[in-house]
C-alpha positions as CSV (number, residue, x, y, z in Angstrom):
1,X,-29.9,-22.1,23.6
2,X,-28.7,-19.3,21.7
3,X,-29.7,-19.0,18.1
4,X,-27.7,-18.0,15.3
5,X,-27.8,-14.2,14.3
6,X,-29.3,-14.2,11.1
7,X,-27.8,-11.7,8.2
8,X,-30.7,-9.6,6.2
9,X,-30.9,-10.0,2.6
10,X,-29.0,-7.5,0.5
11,X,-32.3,-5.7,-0.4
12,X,-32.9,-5.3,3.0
13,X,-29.8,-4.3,3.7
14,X,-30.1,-1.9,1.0
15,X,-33.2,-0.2,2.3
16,X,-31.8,0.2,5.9
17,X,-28.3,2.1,4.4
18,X,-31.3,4.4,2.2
19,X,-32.9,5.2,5.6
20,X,-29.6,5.8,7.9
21,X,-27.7,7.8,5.4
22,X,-30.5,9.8,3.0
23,X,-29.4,9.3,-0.4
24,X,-30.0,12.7,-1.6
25,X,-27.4,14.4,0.1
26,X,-25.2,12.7,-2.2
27,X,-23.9,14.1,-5.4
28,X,-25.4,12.5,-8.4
29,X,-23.3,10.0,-10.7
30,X,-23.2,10.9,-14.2
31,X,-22.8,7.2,-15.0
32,X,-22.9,8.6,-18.8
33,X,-19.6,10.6,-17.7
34,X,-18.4,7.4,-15.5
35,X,-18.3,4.9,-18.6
36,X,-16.5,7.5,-20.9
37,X,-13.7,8.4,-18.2
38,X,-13.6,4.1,-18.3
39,X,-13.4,3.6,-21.8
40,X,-10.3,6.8,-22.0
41,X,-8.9,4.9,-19.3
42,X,-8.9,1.5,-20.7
43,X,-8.0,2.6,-24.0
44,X,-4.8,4.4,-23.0
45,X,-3.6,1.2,-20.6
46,X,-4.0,-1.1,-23.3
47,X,-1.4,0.0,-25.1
48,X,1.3,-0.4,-22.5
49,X,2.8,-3.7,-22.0
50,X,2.8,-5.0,-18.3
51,X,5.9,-3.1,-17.2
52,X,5.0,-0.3,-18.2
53,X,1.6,-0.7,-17.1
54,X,3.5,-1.6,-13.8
55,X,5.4,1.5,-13.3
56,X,2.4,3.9,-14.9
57,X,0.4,2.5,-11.7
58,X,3.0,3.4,-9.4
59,X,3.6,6.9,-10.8
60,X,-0.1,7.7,-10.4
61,X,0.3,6.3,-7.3
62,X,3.1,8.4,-5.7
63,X,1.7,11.6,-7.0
64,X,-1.5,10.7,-5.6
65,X,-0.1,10.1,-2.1
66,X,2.9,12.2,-2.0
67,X,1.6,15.3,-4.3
68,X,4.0,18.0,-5.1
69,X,4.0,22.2,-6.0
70,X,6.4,24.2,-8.2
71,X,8.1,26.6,-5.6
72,X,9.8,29.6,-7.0
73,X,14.0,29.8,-5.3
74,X,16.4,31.7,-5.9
75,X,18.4,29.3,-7.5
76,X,18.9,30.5,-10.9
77,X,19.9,33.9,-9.8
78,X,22.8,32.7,-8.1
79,X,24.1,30.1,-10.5
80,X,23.1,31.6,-13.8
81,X,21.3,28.3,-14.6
82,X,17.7,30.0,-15.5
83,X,16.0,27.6,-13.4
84,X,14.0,29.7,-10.5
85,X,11.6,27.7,-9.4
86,X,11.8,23.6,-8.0
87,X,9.3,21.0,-7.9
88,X,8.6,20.3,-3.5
89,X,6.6,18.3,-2.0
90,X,2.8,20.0,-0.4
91,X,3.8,18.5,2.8
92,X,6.6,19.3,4.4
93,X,6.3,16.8,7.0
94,X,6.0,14.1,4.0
95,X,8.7,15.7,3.2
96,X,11.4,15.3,5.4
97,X,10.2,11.5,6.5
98,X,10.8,10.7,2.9
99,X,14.3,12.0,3.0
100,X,15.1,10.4,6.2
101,X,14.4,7.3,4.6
102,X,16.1,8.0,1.7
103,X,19.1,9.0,3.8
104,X,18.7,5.5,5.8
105,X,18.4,2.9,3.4
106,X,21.0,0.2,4.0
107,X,24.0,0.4,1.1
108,X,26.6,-2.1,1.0
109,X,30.1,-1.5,0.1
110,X,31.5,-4.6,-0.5
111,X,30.3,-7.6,-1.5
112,X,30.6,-9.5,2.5
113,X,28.7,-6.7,3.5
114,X,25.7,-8.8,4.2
115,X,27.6,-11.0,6.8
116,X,27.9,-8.3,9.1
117,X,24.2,-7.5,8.8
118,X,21.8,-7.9,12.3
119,X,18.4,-8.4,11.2
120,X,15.3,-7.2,13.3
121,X,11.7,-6.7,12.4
122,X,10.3,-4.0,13.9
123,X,6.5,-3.8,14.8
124,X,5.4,-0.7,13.0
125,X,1.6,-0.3,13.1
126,X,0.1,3.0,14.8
127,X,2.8,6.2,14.7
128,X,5.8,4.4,12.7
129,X,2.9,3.1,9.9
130,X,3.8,6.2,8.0
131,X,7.4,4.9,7.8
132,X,6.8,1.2,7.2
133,X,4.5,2.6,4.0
134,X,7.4,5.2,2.3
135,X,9.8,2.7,3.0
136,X,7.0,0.4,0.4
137,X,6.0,2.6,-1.4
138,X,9.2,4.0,-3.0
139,X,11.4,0.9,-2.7
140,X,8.5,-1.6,-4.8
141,X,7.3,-1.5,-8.2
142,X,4.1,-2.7,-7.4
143,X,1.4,-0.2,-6.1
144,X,1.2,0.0,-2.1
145,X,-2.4,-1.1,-1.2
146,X,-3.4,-3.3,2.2
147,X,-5.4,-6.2,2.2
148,X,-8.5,-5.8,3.9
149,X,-8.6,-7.7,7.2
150,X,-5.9,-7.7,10.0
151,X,-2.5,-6.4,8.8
152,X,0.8,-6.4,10.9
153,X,3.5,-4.2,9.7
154,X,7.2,-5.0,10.3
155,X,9.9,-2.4,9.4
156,X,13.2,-4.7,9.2
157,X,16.5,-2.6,9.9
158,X,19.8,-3.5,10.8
159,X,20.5,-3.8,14.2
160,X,23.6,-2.0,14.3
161,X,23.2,0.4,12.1
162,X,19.5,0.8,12.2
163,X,19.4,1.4,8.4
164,X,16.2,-0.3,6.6
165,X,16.7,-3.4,5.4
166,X,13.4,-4.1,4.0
167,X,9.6,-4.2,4.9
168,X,7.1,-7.3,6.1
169,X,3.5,-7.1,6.0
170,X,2.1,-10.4,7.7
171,X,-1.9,-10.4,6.5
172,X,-5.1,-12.5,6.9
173,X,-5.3,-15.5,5.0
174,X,-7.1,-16.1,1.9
175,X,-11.2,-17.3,2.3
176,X,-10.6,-19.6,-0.4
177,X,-7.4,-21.2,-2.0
178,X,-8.1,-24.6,-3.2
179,X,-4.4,-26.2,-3.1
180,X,-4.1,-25.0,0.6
181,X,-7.8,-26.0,1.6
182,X,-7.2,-29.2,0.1
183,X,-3.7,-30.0,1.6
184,X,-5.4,-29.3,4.7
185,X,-8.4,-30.8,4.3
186,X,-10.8,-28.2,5.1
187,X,-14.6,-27.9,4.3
188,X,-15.6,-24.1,3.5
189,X,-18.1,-23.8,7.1
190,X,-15.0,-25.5,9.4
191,X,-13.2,-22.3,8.0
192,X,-15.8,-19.7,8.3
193,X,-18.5,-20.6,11.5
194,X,-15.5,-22.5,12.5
195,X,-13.5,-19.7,12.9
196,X,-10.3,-21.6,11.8
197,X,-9.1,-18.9,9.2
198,X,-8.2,-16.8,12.0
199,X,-5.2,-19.0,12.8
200,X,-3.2,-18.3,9.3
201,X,-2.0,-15.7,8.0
202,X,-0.2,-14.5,4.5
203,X,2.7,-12.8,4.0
204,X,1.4,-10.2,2.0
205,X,4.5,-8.0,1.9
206,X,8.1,-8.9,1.5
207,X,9.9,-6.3,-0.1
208,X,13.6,-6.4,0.2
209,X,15.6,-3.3,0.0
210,X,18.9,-4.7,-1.8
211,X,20.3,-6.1,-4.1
């Protein structure tokens, strides 16, 4: 009869990382240095309110994933303007995939629009993941991070038109939310040895693109 694998303590987990991966090959931490870049930190966000909070996450956000360079153009020689330089994205191929879905994002013109619509979700793990997060990224407040665990990504366009509608991120579940647990009835070990929680999922994503 098989017996059940058991998990080392943390200490001796600890000690086999130390042995695998040889600690001094790793820069030290200044944790003097770490708790003043903290305090800075937590001082200067405490005096926004929650939107603005909201929107400072996503700007450090987008110029952390999508970073830019000023490029000098020829621009203000031509036009007179004074201006000869413009602010481009590093990557060009980030680039042009963020103006393609710029260029695609579904625009009603009147307000029956919608009834014309033909909804699809579109798997878009693997190569069209890339799409599926500028899509998020620039059309949601709220910064663009995964849950840990099994994620599937759904890009949802129009059928006709193929413009993007919106984006669906379908997640695992939650270990532990009482009001669900309890509506179902579920002891913590029937959802973890169990193996239950692998048949629900969250929908950790639902961003539409209009209104």
């Amino acid at each position: 009869m098989a017996t059940k694998k058991e998990i080392p303590s943390v200490d001796e987990q600890w000690r086999l990382w130390q042995v695998q991966n040889e600690p001094e090959r790793f820069t030290h931490i200044d944790t003097d240095e770490v708790k003043k870049k903290l305090i800075t930190d937590l001082t200067y966000a405490s005096k926004m309110d929650v939107r603005e909070y909201t929107l400072y996450q996503k700007w450090l956000e987008v110029h952390e994933k999508y970073p830019t360079r000023e490029m000098s153009t020829l621009k203000g020689f031509f036009d007179d303007s004074g201006s000869g330089s413009e602010v481009q994205l590093v990557d060009i191929n980030q680039s042009k995939l963020v103006n393609q879905v710029k260029a695609n994002f579904w625009k009603p013109e009147s307000p029956d629009d919608y009834e014309k619509l033909r909804p699809i979700m579109k798997l878009s793990n693997g190569d069209l993941a890339e799409t599926w997060n500028t899509v998020r990224t620039f059309s949601s407040t709220m910064k663009n991070n995964s849950n840990i665990g099994r994620n599937l990504f759904y890009t949802v366009i129009d059928g006709q038109t193929e413009k993007y509608l919106g984006v669906i991120c379908i997640s695992s579940d939650f270990l532990d939310l009482t009001p669900r647990d309890k509506a179902i009835g579920w002891p913590r070990d029937i959802k973890t040895t169990g193996n239950m929680i692998n048949h629900t999922a969250i929908g950790s994503t639902i961003v539409p693109l209009q209104p």
